[in-house]
N, CA, C and O atoms as CSV, one atom per row, in Angstrom:
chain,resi,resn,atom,element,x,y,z
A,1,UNK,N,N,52.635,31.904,41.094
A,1,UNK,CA,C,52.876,31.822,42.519
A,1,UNK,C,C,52.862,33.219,43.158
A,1,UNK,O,O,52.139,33.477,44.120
A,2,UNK,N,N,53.691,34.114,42.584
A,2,UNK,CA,C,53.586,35.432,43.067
A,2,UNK,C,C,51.820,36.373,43.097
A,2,UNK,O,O,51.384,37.063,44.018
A,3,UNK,N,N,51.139,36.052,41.746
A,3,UNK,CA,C,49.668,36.330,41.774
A,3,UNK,C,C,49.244,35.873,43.338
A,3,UNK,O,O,48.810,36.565,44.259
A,4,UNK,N,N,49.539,34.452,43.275
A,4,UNK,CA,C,48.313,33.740,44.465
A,4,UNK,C,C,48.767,34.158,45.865
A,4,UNK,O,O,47.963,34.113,46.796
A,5,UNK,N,N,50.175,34.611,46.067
A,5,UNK,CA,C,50.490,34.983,47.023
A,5,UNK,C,C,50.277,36.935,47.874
A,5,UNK,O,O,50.088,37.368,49.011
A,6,UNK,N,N,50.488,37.633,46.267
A,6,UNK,CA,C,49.828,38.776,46.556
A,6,UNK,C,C,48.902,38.486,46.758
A,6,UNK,O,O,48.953,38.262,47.968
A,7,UNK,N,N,47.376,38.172,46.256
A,7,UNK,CA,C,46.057,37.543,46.042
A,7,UNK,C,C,45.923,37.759,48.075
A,7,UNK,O,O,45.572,38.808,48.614
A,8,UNK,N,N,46.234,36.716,48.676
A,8,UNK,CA,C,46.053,36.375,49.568
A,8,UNK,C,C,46.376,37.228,50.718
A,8,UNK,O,O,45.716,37.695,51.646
A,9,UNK,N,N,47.325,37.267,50.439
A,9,UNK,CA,C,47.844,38.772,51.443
A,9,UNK,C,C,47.015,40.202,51.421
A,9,UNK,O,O,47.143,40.922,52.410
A,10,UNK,N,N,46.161,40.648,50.324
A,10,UNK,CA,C,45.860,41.413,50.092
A,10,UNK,C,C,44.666,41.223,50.251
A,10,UNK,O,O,44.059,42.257,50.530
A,11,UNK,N,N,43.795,39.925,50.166
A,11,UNK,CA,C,42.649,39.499,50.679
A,11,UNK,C,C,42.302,39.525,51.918
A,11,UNK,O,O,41.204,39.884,52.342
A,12,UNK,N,N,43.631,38.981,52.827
A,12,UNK,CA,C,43.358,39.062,54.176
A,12,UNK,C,C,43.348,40.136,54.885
A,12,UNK,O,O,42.728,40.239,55.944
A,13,UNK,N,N,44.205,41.256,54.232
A,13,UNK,CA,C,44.091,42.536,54.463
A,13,UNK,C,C,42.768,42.988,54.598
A,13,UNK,O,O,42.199,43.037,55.688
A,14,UNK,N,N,42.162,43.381,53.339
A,14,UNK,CA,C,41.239,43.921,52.801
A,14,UNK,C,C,39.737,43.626,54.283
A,14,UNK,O,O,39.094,44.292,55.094
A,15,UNK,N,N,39.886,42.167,53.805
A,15,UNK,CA,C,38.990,41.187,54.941
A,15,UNK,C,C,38.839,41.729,56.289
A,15,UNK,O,O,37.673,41.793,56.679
A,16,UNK,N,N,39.818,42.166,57.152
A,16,UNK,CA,C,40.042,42.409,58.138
A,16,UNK,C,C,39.712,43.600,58.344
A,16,UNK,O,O,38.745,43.859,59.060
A,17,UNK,N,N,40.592,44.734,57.644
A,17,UNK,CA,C,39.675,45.804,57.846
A,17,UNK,C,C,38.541,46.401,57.271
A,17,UNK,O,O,38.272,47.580,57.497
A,18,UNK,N,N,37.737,45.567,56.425
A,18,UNK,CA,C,36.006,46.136,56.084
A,18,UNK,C,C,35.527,45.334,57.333
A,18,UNK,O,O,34.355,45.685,57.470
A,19,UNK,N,N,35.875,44.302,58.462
A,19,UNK,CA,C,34.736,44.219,59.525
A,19,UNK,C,C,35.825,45.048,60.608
A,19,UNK,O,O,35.410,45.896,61.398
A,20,UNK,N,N,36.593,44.839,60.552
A,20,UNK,CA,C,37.261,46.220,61.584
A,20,UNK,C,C,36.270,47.269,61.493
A,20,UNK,O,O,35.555,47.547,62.456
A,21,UNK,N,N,36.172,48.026,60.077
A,21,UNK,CA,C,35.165,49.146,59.884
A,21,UNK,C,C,33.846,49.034,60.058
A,21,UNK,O,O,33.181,50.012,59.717
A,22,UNK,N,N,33.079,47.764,60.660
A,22,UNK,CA,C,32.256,46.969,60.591
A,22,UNK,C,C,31.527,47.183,62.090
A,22,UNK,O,O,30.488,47.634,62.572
A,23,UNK,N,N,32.456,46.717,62.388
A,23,UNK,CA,C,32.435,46.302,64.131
A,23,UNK,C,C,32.767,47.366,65.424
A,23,UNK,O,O,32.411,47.231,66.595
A,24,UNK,N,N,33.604,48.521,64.792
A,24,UNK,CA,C,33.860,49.574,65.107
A,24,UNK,C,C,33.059,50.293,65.358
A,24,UNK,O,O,32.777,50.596,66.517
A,25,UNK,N,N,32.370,50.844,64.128
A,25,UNK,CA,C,31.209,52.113,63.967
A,25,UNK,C,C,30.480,51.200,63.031
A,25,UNK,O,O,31.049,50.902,61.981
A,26,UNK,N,N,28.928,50.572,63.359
A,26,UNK,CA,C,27.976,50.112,62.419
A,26,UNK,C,C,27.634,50.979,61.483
A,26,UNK,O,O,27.882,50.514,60.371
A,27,UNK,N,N,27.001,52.429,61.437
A,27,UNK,CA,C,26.673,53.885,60.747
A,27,UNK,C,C,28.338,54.118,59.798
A,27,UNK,O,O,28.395,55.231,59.276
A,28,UNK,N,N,29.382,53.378,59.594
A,28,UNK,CA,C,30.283,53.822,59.147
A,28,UNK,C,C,30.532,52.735,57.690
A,28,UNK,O,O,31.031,51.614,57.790
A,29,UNK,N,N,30.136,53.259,56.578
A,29,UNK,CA,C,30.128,52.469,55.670
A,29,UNK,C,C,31.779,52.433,54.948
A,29,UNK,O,O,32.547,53.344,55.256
A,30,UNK,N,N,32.113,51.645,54.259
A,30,UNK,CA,C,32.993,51.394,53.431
A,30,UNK,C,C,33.035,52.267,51.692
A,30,UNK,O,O,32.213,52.046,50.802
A,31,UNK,N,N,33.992,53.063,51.613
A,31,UNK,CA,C,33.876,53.772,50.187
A,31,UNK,C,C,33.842,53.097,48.850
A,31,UNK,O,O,32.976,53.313,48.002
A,32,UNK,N,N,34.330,52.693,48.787
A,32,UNK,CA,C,33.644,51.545,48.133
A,32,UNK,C,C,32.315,51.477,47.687
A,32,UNK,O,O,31.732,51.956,46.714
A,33,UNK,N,N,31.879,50.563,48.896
A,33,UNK,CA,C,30.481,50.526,48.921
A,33,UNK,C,C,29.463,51.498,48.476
A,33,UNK,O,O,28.469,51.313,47.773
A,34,UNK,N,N,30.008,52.794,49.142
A,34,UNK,CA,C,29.119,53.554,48.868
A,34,UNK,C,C,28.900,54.651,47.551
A,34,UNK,O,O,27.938,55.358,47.250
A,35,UNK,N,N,30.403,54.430,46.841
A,35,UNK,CA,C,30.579,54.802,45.543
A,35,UNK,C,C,29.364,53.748,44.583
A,35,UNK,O,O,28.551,54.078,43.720
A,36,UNK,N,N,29.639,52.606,45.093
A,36,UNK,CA,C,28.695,51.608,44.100
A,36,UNK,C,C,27.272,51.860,44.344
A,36,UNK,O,O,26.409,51.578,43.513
A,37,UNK,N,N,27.054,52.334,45.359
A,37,UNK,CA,C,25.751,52.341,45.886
A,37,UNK,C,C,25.011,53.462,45.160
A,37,UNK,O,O,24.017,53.372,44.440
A,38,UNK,N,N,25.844,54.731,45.570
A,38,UNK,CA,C,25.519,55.864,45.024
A,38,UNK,C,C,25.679,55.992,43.570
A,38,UNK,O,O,24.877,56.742,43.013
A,39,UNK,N,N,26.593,55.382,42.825
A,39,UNK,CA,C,26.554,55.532,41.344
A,39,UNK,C,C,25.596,54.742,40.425
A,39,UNK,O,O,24.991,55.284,39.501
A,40,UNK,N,N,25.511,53.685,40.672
A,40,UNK,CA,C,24.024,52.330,40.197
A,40,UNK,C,C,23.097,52.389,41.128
A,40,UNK,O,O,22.698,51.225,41.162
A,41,UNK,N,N,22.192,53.280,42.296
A,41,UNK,CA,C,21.613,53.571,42.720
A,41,UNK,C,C,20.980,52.224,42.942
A,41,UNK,O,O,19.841,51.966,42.552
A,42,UNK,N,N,21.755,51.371,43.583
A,42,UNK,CA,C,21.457,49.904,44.265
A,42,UNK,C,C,20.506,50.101,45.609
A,42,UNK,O,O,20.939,50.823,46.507
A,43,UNK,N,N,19.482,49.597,45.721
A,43,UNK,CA,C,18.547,49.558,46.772
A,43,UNK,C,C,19.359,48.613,47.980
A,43,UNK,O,O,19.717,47.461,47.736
A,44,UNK,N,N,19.580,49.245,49.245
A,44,UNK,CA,C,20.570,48.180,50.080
A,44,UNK,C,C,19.473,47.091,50.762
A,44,UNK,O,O,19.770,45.954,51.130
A,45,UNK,N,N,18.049,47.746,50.849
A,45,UNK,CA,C,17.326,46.807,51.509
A,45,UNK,C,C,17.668,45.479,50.582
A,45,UNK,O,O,18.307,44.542,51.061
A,46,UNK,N,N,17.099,45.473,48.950
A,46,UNK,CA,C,17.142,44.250,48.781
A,46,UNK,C,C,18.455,43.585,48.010
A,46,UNK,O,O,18.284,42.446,47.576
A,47,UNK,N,N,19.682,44.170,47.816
A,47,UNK,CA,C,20.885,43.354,48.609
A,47,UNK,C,C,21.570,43.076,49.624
A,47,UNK,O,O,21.371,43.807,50.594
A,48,UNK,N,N,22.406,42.167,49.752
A,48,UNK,CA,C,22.712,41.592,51.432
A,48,UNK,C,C,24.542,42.616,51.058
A,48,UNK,O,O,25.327,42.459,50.123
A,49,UNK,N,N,24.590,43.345,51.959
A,49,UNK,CA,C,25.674,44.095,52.096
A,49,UNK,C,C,27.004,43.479,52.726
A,49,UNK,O,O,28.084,43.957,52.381
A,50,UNK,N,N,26.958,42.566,53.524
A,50,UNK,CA,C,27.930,41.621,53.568
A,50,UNK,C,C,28.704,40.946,52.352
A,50,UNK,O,O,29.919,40.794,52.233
A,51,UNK,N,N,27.761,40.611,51.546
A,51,UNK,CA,C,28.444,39.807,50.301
A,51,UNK,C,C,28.803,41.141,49.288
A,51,UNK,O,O,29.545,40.905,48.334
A,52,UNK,N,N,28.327,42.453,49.461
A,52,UNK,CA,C,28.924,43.211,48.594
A,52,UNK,C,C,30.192,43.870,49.328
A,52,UNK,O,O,30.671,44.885,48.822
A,53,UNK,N,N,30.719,43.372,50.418
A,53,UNK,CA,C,31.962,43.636,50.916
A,53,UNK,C,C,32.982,43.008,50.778
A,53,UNK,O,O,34.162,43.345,50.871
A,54,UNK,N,N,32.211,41.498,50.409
A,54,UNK,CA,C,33.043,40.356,50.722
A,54,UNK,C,C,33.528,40.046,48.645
A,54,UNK,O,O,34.544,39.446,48.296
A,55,UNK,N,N,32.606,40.574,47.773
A,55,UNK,CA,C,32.750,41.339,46.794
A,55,UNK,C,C,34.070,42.285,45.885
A,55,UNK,O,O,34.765,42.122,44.882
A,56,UNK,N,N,33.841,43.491,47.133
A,56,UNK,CA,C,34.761,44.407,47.111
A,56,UNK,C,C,36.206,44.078,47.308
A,56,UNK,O,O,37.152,44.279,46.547
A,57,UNK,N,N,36.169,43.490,48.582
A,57,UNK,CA,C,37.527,42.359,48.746
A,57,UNK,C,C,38.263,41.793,47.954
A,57,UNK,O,O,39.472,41.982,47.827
A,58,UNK,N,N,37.361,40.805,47.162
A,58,UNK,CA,C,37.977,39.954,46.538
A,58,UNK,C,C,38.343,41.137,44.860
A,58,UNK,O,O,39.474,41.137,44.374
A,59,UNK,N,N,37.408,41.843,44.355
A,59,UNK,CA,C,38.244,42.960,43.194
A,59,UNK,C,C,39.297,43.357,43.792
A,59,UNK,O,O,40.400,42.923,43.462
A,60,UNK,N,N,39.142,44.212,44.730
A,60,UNK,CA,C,40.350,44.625,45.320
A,60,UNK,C,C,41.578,44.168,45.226
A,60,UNK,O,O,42.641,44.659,44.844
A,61,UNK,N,N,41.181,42.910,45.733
A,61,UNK,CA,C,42.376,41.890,46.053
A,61,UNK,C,C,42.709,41.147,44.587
A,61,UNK,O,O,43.686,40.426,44.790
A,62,UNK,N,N,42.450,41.082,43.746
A,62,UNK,CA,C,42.275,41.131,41.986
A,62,UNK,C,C,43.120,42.072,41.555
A,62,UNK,O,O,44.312,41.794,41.428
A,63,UNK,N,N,42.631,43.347,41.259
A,63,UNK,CA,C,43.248,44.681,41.542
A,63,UNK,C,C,44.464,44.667,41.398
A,63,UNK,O,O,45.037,44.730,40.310
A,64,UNK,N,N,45.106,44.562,42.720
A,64,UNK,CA,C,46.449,44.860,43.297
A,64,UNK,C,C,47.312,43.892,43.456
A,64,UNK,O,O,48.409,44.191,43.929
A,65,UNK,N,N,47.009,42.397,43.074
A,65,UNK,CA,C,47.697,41.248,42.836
A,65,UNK,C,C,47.914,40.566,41.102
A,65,UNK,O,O,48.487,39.582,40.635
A,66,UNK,N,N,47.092,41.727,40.528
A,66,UNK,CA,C,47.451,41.049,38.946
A,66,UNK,C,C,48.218,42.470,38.820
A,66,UNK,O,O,49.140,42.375,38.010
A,67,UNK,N,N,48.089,43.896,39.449
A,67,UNK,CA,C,49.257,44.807,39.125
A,67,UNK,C,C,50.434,44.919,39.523
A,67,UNK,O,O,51.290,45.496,38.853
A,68,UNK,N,N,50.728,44.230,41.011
A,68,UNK,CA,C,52.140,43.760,41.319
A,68,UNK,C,C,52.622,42.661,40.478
A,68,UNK,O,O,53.831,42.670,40.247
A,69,UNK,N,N,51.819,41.581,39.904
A,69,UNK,CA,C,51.872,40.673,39.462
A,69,UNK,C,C,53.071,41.025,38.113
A,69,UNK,O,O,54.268,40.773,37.972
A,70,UNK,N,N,51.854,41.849,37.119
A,70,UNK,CA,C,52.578,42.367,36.058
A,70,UNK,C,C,53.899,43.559,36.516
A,70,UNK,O,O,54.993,43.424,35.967
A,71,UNK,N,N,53.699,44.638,37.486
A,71,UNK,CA,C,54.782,45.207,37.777
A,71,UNK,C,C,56.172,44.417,37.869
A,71,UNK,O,O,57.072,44.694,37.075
A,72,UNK,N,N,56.359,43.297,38.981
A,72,UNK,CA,C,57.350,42.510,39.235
A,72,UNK,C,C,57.706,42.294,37.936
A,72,UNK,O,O,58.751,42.924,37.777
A,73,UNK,N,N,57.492,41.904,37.213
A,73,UNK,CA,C,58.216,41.134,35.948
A,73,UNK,C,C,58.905,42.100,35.094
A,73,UNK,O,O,59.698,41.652,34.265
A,74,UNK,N,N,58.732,43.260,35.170
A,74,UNK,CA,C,59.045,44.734,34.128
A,74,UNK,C,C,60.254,44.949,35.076
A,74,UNK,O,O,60.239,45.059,36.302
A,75,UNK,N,N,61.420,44.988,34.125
A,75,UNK,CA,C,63.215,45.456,34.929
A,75,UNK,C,C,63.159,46.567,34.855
A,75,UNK,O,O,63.763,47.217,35.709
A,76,UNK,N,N,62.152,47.506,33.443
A,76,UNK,CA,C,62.651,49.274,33.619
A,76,UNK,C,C,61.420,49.621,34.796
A,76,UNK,O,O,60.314,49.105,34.952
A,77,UNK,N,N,62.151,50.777,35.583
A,77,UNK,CA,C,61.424,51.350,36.461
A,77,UNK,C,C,59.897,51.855,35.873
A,77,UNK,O,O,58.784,51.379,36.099
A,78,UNK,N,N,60.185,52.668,35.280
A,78,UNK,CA,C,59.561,54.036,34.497
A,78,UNK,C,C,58.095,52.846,34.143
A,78,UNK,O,O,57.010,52.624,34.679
A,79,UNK,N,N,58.919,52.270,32.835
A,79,UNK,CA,C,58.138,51.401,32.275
A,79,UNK,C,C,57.149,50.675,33.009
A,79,UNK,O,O,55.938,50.707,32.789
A,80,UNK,N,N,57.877,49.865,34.102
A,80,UNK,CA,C,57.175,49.204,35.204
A,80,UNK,C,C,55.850,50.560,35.940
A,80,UNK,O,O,54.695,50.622,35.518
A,81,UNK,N,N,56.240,51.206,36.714
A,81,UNK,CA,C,55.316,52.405,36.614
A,81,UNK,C,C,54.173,52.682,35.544
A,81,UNK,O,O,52.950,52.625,35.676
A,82,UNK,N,N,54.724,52.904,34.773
A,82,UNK,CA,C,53.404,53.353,33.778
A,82,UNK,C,C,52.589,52.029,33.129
A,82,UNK,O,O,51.710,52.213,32.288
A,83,UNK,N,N,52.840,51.099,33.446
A,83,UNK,CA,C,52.215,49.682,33.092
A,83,UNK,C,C,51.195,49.652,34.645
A,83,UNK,O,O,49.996,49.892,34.783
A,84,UNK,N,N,52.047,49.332,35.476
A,84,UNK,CA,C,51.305,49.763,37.045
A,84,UNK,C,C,50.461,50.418,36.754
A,84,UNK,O,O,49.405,49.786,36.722
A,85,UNK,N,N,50.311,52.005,36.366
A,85,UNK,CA,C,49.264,53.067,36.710
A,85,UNK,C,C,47.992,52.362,35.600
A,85,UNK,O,O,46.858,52.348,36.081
A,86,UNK,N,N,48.141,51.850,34.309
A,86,UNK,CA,C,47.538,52.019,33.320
A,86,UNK,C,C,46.452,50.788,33.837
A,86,UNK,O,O,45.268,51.109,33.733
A,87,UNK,N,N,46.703,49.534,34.334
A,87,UNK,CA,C,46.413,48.369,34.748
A,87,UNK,C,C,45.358,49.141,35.551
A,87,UNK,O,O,44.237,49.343,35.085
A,88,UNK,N,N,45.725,49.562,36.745
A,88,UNK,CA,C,45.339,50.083,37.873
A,88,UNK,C,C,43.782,50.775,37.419
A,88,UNK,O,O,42.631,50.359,37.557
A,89,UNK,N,N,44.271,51.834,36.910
A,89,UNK,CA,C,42.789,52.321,35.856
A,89,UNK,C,C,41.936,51.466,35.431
A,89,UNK,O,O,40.893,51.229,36.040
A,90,UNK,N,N,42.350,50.771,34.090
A,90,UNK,CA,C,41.927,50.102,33.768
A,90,UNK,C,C,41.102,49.048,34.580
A,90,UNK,O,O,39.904,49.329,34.533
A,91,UNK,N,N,41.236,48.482,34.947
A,91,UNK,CA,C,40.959,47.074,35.865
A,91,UNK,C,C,40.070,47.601,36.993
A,91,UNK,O,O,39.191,46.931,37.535
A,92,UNK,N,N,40.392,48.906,37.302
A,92,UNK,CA,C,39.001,49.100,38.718
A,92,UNK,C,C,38.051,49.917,38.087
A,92,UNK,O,O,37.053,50.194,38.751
A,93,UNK,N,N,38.178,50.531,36.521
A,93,UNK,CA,C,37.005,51.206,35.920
A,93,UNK,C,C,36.295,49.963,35.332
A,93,UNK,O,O,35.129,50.114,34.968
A,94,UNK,N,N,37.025,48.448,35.168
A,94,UNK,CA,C,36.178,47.623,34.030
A,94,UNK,C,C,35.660,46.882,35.372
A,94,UNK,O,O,34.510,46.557,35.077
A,95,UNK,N,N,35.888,46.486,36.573
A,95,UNK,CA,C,35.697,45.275,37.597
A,95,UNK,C,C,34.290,46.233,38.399
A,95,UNK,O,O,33.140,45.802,38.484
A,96,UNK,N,N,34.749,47.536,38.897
A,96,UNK,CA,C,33.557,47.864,39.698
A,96,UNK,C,C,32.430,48.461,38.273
A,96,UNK,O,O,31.245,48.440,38.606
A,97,UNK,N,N,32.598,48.789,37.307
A,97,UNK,CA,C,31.738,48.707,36.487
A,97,UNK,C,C,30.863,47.523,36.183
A,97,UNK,O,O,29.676,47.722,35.926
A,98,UNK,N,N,31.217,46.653,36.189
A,98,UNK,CA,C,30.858,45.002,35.920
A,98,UNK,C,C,30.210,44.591,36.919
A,98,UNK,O,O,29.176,43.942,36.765
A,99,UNK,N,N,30.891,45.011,38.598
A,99,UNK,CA,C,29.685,44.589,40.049
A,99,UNK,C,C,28.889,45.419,40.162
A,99,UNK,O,O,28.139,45.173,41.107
A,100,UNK,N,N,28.528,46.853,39.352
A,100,UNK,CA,C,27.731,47.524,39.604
A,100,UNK,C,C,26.248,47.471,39.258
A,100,UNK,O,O,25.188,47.721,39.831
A,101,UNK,N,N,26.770,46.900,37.696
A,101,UNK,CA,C,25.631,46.448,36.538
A,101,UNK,C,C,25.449,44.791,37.713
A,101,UNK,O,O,24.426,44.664,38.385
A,102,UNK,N,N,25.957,44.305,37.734
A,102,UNK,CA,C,25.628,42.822,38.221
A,102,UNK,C,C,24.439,43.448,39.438
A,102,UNK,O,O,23.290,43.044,39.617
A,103,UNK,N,N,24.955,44.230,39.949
A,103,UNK,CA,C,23.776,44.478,41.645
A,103,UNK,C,C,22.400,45.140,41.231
A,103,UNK,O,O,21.232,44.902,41.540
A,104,UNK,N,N,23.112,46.225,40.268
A,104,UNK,CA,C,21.516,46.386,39.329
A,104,UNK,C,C,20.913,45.501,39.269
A,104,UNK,O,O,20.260,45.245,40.280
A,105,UNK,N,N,20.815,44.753,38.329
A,105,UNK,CA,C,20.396,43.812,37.288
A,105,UNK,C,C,19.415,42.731,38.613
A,105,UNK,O,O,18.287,42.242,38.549
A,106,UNK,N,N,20.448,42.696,39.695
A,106,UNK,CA,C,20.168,41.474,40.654
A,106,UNK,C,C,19.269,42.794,41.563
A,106,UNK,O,O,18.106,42.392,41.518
A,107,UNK,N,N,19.271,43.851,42.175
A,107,UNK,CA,C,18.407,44.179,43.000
A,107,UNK,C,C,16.915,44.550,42.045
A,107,UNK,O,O,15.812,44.563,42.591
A,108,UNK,N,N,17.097,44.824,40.631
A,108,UNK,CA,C,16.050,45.080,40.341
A,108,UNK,C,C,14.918,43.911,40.161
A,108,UNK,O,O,13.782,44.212,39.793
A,109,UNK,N,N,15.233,42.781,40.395
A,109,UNK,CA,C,14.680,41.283,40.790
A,109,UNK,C,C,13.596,41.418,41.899
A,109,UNK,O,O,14.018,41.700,43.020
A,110,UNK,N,N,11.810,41.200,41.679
A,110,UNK,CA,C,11.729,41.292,43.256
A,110,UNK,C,C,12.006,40.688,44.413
A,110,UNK,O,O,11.821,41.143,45.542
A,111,UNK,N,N,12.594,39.328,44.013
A,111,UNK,CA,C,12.345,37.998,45.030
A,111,UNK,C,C,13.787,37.733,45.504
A,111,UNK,O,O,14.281,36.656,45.839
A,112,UNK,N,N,14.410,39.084,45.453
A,112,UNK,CA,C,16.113,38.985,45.730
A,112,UNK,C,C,16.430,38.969,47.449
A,112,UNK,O,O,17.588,38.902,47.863
């Protein structure tokens, strides 16, 4: 219950401000985005950049709802902390590694 509820909160967050940043300044990309872009040298013509926001969101929101998730349950501080930081690492070096290869794999397609 606590997952699905961070989950959501943190989704709607997320949601709101990548078209806030959207709708604001068009020329103003999301870091994110452009870490993925620039590191797997993803062609943006032939992916749809909406769904790699809508993407980002939902890791994000992954992210920071399975590390409160596991934080909450840990009574020592410290402990709780260093479980937090390690997750944190972990989980956004293995998730945006994993959408990066996925956008490869899918922009190097011609009929994408």
């Amino acid at each position: 219950m606590i997952f699905i509820m961070s989950f959501l909160i943190t989704f709607i967050f997320y949601s709101v401000m990548f078209n806030r940043k959207k709708i604001k300044n068009k020329k103003k990309e999301v870091l994110e985005a452009k870490l993925l872009i620039n590191k797997y040298k993803l062609n943006i013509k032939k992916i749809k950049y909406k769904n790699l926001l809508f993407i980002i969101s939902i890791i994000n929101s992954t992210i920071v709802a399975f590390t409160f998730t596991a934080v909450f349950y840990v009574k020592n501080y410290l402990v709780g902390l260093l479980i937090g930081f390690i997750l944190l690492i972990i989980l956004t070096c293995s998730l945006y590694e994993i959408t990066g290869r996925y956008y490869q794999k899918k922009g190097s397609k011609k009929d994408v």
